[in-house]
N, CA, C, O and CB atoms as a CASP TS submission, in Angstrom:
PFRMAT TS
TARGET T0000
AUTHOR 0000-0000-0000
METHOD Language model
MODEL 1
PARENT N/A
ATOM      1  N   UNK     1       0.850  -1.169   0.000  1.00  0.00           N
ATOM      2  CA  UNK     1       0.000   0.000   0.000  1.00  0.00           C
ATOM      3  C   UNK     1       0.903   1.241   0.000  1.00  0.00           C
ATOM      4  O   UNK     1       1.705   1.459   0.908  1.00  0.00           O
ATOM      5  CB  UNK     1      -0.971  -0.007   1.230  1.00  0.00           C
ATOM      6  N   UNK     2       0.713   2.142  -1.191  1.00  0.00           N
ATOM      7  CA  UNK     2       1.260   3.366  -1.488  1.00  0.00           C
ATOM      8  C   UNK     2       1.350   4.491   0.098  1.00  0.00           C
ATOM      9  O   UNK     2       0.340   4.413   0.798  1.00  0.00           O
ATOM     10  CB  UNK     2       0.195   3.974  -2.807  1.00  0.00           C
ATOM     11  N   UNK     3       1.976   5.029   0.386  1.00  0.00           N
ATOM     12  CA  UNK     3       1.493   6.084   1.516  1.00  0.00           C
ATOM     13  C   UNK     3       0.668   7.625   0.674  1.00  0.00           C
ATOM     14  O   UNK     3       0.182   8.546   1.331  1.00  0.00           O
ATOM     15  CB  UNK     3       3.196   6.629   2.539  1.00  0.00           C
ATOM     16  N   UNK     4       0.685   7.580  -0.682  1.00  0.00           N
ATOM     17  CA  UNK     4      -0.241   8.300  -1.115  1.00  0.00           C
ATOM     18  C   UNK     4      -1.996   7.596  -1.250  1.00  0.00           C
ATOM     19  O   UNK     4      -2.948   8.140  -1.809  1.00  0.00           O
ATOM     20  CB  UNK     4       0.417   8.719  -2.405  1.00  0.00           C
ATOM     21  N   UNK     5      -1.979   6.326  -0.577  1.00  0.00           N
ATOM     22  CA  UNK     5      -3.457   5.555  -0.704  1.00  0.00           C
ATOM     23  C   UNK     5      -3.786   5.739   0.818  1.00  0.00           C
ATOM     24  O   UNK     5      -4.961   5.608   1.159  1.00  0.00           O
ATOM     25  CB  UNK     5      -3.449   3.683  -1.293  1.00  0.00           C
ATOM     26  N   UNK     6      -3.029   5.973   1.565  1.00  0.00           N
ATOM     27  CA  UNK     6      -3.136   6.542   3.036  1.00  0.00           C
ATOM     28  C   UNK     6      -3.460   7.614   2.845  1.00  0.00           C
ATOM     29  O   UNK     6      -4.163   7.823   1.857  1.00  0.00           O
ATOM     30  CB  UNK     6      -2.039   6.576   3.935  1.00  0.00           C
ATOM     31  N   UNK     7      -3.078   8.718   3.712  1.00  0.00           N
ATOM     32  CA  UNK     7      -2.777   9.808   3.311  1.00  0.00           C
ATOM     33  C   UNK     7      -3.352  10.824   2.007  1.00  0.00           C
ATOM     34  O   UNK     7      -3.188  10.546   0.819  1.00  0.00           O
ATOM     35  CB  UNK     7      -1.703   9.515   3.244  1.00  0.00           C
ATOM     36  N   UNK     8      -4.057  12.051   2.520  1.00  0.00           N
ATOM     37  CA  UNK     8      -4.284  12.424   1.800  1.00  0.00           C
ATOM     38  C   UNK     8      -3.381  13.485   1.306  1.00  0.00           C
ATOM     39  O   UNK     8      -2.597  13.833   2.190  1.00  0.00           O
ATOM     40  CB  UNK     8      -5.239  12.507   1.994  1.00  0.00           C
ATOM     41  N   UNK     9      -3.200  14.235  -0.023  1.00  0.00           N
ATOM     42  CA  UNK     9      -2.359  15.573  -0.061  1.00  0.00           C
ATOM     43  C   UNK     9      -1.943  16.133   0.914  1.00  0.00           C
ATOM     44  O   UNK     9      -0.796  15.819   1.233  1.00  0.00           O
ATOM     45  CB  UNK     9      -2.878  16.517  -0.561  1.00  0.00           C
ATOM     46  N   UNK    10      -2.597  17.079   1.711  1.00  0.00           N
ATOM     47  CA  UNK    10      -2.819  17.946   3.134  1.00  0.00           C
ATOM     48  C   UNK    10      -1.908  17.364   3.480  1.00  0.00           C
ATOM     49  O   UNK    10      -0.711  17.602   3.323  1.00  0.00           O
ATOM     50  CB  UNK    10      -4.095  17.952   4.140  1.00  0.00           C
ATOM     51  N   UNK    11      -2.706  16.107   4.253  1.00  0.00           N
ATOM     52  CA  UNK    11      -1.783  15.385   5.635  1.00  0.00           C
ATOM     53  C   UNK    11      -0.583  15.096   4.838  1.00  0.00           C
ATOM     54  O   UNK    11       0.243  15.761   5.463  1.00  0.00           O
ATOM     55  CB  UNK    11      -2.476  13.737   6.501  1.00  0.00           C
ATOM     56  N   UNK    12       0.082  14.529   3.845  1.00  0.00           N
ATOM     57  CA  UNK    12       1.291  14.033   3.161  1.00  0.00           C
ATOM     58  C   UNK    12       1.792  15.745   3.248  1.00  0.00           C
ATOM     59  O   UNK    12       2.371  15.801   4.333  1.00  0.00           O
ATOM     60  CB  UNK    12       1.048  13.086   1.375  1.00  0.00           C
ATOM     61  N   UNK    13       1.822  16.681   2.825  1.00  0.00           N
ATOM     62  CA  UNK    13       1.952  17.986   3.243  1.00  0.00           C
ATOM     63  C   UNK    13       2.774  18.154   4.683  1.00  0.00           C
ATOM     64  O   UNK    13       3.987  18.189   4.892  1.00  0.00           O
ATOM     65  CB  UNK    13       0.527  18.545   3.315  1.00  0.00           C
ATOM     66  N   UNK    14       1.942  18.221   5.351  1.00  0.00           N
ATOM     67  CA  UNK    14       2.019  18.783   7.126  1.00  0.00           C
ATOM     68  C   UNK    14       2.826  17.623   7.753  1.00  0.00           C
ATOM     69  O   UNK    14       3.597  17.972   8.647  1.00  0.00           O
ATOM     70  CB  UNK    14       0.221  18.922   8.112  1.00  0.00           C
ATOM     71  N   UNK    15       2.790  16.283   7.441  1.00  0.00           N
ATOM     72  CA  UNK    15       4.329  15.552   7.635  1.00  0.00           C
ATOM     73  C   UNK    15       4.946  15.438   7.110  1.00  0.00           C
ATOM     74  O   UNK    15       5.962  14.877   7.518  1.00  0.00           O
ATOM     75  CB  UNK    15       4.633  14.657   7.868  1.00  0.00           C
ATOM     76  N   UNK    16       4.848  15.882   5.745  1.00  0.00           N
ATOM     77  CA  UNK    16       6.924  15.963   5.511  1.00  0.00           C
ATOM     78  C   UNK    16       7.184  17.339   5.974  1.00  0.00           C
ATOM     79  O   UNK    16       8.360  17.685   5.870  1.00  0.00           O
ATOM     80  CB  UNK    16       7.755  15.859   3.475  1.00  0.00           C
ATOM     81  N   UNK    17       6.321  18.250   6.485  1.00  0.00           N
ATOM     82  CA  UNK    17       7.461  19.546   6.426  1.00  0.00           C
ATOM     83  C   UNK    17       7.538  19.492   7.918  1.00  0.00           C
ATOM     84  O   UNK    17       7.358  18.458   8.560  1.00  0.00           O
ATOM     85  CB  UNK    17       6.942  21.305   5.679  1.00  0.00           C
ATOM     86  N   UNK    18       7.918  21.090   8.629  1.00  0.00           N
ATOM     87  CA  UNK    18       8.038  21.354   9.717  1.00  0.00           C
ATOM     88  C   UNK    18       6.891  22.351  10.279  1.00  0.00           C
ATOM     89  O   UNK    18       6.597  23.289   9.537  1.00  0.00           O
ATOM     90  CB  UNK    18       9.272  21.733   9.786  1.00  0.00           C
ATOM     91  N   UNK    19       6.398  22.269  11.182  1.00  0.00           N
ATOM     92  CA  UNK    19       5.350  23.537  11.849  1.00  0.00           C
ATOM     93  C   UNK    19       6.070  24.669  11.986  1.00  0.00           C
ATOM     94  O   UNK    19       7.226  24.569  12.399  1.00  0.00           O
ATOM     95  CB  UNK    19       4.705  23.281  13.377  1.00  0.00           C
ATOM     96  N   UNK    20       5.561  25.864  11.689  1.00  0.00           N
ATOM     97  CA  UNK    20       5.901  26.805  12.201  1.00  0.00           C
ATOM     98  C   UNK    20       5.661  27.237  13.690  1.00  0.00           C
ATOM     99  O   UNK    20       4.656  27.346  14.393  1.00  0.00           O
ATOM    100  CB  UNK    20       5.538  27.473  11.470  1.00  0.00           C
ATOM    101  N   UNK    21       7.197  27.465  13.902  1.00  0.00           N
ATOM    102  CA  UNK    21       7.372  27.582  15.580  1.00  0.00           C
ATOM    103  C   UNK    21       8.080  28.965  15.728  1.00  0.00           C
ATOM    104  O   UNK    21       9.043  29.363  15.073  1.00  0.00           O
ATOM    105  CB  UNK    21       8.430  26.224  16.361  1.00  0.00           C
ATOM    106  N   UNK    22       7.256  29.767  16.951  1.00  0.00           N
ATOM    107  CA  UNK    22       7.666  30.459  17.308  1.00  0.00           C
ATOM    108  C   UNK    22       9.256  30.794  18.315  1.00  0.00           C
ATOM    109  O   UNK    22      10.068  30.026  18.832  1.00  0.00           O
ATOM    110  CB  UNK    22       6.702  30.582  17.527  1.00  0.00           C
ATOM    111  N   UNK    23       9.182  31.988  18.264  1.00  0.00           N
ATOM    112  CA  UNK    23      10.575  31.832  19.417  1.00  0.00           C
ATOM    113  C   UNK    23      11.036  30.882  20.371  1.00  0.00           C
ATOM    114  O   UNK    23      11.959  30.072  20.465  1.00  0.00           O
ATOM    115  CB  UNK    23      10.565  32.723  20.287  1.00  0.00           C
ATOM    116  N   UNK    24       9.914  31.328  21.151  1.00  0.00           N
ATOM    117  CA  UNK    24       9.619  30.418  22.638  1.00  0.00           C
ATOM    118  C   UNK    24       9.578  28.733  21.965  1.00  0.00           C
ATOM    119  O   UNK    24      10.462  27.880  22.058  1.00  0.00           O
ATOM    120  CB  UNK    24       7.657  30.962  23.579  1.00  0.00           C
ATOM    121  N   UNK    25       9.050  28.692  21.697  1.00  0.00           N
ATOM    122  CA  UNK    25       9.087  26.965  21.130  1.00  0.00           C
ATOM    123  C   UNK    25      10.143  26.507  20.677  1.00  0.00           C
ATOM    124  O   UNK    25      10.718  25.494  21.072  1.00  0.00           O
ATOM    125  CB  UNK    25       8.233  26.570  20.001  1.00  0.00           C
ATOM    126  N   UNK    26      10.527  27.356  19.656  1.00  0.00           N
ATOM    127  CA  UNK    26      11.928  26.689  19.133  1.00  0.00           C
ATOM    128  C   UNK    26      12.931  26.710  20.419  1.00  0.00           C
ATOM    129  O   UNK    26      13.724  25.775  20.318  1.00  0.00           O
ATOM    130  CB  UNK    26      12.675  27.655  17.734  1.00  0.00           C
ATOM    131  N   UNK    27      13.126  27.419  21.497  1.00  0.00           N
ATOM    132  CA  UNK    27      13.927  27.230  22.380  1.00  0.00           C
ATOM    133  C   UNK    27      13.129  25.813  23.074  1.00  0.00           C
ATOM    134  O   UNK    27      13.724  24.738  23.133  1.00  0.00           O
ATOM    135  CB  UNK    27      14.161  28.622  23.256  1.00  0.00           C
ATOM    136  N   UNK    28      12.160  25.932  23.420  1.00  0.00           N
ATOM    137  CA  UNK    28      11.691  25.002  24.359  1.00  0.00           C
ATOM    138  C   UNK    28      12.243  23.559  23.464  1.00  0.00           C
ATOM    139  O   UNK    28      13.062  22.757  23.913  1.00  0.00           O
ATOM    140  CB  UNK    28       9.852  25.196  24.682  1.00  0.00           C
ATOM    141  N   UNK    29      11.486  23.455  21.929  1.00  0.00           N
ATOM    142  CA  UNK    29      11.809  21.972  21.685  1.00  0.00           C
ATOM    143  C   UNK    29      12.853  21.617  21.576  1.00  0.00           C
ATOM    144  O   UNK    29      13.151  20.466  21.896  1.00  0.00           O
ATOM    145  CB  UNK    29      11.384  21.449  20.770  1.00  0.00           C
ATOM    146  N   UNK    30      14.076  22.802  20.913  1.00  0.00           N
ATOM    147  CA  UNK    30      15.337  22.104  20.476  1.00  0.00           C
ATOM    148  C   UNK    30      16.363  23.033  21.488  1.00  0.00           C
ATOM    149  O   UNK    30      17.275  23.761  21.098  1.00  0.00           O
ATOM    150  CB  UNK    30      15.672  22.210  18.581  1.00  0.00           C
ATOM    151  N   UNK    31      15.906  22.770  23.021  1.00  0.00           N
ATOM    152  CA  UNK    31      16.951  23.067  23.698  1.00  0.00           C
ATOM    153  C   UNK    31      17.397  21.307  24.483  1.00  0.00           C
ATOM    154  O   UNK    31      16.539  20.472  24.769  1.00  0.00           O
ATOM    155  CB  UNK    31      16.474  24.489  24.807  1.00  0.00           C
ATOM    156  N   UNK    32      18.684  21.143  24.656  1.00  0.00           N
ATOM    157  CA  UNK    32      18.716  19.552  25.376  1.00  0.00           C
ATOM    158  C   UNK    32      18.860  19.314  26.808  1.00  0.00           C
ATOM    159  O   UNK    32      19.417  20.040  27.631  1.00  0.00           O
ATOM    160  CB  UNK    32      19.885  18.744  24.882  1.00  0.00           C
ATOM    161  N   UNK    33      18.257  18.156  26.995  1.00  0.00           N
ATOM    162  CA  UNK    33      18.598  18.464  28.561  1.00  0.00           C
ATOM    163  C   UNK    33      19.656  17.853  28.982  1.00  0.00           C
ATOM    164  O   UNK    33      20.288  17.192  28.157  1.00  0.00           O
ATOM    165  CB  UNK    33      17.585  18.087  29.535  1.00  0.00           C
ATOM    166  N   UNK    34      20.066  17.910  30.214  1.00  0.00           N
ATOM    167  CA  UNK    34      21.235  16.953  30.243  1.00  0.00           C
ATOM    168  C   UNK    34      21.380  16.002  29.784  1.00  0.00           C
ATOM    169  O   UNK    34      22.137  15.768  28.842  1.00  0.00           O
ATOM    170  CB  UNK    34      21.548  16.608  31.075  1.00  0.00           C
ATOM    171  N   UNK    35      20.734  15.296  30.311  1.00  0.00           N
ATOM    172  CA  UNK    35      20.541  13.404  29.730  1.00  0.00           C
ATOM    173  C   UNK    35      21.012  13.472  28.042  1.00  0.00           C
ATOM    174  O   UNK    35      21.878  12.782  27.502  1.00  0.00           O
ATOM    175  CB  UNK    35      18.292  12.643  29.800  1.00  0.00           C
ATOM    176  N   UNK    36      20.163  14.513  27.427  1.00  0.00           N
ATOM    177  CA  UNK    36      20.063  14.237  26.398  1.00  0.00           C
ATOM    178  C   UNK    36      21.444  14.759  25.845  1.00  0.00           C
ATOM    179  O   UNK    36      21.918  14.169  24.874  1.00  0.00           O
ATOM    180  CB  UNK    36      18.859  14.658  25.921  1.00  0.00           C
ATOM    181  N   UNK    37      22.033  15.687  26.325  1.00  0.00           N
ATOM    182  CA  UNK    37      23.755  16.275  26.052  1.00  0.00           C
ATOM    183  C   UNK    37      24.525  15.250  26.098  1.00  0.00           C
ATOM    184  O   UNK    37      25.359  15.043  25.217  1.00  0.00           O
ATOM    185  CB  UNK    37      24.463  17.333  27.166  1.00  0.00           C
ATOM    186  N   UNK    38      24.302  14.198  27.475  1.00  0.00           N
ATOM    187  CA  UNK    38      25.191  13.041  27.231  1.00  0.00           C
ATOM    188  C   UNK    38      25.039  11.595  26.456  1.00  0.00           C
ATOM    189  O   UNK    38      25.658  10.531  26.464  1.00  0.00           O
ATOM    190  CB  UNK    38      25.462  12.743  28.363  1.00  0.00           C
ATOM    191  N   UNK    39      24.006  12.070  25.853  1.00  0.00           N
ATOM    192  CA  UNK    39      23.771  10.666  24.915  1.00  0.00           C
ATOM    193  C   UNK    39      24.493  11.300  23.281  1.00  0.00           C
ATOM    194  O   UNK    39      25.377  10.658  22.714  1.00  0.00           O
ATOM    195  CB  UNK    39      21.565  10.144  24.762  1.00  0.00           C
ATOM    196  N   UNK    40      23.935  12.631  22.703  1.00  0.00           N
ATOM    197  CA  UNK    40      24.721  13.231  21.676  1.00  0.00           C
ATOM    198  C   UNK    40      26.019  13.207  21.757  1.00  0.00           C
ATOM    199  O   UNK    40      26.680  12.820  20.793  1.00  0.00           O
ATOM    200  CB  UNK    40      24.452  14.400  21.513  1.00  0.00           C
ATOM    201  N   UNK    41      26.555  13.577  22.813  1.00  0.00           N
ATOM    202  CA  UNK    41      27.920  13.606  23.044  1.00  0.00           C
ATOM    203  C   UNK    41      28.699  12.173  23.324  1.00  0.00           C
ATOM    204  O   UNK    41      29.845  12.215  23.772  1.00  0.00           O
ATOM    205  CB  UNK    41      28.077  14.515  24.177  1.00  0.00           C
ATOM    206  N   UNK    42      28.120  11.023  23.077  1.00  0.00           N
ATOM    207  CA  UNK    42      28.220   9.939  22.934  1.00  0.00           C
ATOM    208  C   UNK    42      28.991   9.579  21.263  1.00  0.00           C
ATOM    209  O   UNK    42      29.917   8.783  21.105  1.00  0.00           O
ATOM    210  CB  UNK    42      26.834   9.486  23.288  1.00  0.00           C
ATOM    211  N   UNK    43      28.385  10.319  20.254  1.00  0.00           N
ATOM    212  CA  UNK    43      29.154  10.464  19.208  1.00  0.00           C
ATOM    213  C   UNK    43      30.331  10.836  18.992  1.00  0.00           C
ATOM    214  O   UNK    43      30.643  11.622  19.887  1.00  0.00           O
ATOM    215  CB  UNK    43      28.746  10.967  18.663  1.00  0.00           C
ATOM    216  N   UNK    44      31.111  10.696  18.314  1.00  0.00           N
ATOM    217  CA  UNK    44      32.773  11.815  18.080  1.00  0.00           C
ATOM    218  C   UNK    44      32.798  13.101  17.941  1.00  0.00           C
ATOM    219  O   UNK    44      32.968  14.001  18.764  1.00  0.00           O
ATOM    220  CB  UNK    44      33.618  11.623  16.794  1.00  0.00           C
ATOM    221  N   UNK    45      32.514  13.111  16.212  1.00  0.00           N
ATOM    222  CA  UNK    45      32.791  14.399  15.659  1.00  0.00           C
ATOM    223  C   UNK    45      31.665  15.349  16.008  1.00  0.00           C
ATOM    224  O   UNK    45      30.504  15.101  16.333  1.00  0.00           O
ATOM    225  CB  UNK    45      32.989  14.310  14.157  1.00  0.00           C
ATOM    226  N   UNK    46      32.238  16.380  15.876  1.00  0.00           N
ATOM    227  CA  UNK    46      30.886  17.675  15.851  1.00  0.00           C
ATOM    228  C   UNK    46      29.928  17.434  14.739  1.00  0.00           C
ATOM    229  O   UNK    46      28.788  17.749  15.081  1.00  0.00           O
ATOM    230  CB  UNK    46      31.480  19.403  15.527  1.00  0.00           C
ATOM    231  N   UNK    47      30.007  16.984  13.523  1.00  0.00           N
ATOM    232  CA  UNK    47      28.931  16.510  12.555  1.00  0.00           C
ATOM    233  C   UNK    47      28.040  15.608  12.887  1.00  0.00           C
ATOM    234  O   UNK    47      26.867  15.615  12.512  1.00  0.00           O
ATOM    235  CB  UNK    47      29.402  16.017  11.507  1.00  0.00           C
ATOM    236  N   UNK    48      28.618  14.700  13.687  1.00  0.00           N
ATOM    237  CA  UNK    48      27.603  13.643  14.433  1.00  0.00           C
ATOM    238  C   UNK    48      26.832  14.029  15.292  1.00  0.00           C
ATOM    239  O   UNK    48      25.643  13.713  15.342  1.00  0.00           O
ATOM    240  CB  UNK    48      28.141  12.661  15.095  1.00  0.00           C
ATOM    241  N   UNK    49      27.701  15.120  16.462  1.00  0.00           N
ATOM    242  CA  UNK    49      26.715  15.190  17.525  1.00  0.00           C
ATOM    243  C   UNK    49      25.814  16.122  16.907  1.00  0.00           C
ATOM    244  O   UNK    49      24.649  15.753  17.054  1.00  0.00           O
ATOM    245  CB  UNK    49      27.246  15.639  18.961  1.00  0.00           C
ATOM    246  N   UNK    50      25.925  17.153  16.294  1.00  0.00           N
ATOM    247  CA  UNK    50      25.000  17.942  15.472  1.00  0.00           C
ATOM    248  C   UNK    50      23.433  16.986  14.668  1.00  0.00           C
ATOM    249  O   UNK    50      22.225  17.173  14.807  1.00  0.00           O
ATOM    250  CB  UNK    50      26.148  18.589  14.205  1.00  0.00           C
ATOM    251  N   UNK    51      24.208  15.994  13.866  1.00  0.00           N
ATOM    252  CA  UNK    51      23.252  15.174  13.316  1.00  0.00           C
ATOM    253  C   UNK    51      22.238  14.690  14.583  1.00  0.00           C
ATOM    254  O   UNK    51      21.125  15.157  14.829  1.00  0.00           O
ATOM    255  CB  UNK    51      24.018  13.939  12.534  1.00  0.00           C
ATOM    256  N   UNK    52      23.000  13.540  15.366  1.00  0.00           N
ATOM    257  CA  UNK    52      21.836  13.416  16.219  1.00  0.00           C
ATOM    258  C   UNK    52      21.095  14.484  17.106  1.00  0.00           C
ATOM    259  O   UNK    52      19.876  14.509  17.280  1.00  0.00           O
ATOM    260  CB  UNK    52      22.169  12.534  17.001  1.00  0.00           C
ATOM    261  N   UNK    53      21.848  15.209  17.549  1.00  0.00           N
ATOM    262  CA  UNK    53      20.632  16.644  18.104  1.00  0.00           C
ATOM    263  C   UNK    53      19.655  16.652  17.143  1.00  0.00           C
ATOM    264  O   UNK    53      18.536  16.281  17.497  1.00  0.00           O
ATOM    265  CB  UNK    53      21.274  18.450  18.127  1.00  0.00           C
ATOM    266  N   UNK    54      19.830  16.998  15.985  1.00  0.00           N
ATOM    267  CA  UNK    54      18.745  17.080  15.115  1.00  0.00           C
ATOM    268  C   UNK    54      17.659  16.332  15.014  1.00  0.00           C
ATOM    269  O   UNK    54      16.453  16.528  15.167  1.00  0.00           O
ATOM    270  CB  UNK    54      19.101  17.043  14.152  1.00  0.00           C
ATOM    271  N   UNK    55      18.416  15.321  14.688  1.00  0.00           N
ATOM    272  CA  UNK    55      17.264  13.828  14.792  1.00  0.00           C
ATOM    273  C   UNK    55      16.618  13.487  16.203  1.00  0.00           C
ATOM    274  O   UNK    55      15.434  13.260  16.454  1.00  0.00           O
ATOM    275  CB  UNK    55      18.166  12.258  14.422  1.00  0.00           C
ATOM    276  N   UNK    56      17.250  13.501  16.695  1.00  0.00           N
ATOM    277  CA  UNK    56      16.652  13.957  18.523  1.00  0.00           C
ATOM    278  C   UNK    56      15.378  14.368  18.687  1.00  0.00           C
ATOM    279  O   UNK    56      14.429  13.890  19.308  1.00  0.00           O
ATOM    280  CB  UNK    56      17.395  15.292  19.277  1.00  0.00           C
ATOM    281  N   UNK    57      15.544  15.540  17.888  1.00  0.00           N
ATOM    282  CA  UNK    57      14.318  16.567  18.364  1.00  0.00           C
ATOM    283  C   UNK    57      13.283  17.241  17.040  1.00  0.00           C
ATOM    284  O   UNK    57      12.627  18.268  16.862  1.00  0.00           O
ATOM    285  CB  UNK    57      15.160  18.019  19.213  1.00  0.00           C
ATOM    286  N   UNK    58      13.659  15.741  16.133  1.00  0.00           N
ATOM    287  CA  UNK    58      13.060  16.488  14.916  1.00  0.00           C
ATOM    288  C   UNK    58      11.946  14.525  14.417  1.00  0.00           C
ATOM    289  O   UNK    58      10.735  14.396  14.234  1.00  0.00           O
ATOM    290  CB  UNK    58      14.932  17.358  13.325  1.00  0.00           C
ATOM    291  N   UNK    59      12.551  13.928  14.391  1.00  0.00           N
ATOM    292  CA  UNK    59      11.808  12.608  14.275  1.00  0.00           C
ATOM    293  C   UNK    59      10.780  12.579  15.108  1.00  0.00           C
ATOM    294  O   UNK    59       9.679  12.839  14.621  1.00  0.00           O
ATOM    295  CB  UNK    59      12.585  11.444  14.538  1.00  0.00           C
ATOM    296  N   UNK    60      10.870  12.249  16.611  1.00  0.00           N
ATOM    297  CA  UNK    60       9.166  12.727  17.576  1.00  0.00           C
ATOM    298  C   UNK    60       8.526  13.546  17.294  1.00  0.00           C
ATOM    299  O   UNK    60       7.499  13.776  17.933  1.00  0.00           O
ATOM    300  CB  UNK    60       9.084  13.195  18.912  1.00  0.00           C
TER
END
């Protein structure tokens, strides 16, 4: 089954992109908390830990 036989336009729309977030939000979602500093920082390079921050707080 296609995910365009799911899914209509709209909704296929509004999950691939991102919501528009204000100030306050964008600090709130993509700030880390500890825990979460030491699991990124679990990676090497700065490209990695960058990547997973991202994915962190962008996949949920």
């Amino acid at each position: 089954m296609a995910t365009q036989d799911v899914f209509s336009a709209e909704e296929l729309a509004r999950l691939r992109g991102f919501p528009e977030l204000n100030r306050a939000e964008l600090i709130r979602y993509f700030t880390l908390t500890g825990a979460d500093e030491v699991f990124v920082r679990q990676f090497r390079t700065g490209r990695n830990v960058l990547g997973v921050a991202v994915q962190l707080w962008t996949l949920p």
